[in-house]
C-alpha positions in Angstrom: 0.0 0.0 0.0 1.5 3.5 -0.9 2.0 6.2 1.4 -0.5 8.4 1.9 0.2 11.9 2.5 -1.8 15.4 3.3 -0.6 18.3 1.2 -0.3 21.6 3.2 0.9 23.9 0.9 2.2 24.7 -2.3 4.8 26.5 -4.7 4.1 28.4 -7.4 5.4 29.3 -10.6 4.7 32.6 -12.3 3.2 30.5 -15.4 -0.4 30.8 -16.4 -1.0 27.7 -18.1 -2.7 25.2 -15.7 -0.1 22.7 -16.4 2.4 24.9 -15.4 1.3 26.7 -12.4 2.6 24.6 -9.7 6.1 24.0 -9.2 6.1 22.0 -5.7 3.9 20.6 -2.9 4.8 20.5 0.6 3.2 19.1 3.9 3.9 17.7 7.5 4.3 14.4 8.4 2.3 13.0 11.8 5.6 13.3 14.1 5.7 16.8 12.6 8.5 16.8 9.9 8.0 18.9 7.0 8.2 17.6 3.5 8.5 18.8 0.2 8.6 17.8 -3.3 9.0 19.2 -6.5 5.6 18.5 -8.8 8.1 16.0 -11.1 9.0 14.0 -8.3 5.3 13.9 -7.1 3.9 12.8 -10.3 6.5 9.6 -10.9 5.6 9.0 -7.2 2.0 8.4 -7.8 2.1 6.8 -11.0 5.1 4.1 -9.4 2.3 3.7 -7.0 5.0 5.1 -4.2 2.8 7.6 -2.5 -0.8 9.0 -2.3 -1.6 12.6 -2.0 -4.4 14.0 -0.7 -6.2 17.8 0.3 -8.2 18.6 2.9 -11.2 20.5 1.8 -15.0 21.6 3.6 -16.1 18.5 1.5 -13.8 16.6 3.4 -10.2 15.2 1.4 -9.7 15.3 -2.1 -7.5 12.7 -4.1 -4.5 14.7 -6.1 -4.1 13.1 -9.5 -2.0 13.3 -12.5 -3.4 15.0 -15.2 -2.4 15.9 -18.7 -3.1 18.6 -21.1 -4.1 18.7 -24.2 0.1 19.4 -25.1 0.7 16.0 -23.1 2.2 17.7 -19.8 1.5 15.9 -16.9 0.6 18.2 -13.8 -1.0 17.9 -10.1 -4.5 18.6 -9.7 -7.6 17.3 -7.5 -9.5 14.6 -8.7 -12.6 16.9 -8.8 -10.9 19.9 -10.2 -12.2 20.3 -14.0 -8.9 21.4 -15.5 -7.1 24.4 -13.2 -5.8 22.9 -10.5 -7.8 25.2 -8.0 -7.8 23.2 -4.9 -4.2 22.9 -4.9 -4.1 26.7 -5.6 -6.5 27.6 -2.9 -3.5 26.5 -0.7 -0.8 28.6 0.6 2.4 29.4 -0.3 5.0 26.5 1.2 7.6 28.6 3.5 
């Protein structure tokens, strides 16, 4: 079974392009080490099956997902997010 893991906050980029907006991810562990990982590294780690990523949200947690674009990029985004990865967005800025 992967790891599953809680994302906290993310970095940007100063792109517009939804499959370009996000740069990073980062989070805290449950004995309170932070984390962080660029999106690259999080994408091969979900599709190896490695880790799980997950947001919480007033609808309760949200499953991140690769997606592609229509150029073939793979990016982050929440499995309910249409295409902009908004949910991941809503989150702040990792320190």
């Amino acid at each position: 079974m992967p790891g599953r893991y809680l994302i906290h906050c993310v970095v940007r980029s100063d792109r517009l392009n939804h499959d370009r907006r996000i740069r990073g991810i980062g989070g805290v562990n449950p004995d309170g080490a932070h984390w962080r990982l660029r999106e690259a590294d999080a994408i091969a780690a979900i599709e190896t099956g490695r880790w799980s990523f997950h947001i919480a949200t007033a609808g309760g947690e949200q499953l991140v997902i690769v997606a592609v674009s229509k150029y073939g990029s793979k990016y982050l985004k929440a499995l309910t997010d249409p295409l902009q990865p908004e949910s991941l967005l809503a989150l702040p800025e990792c320190g």
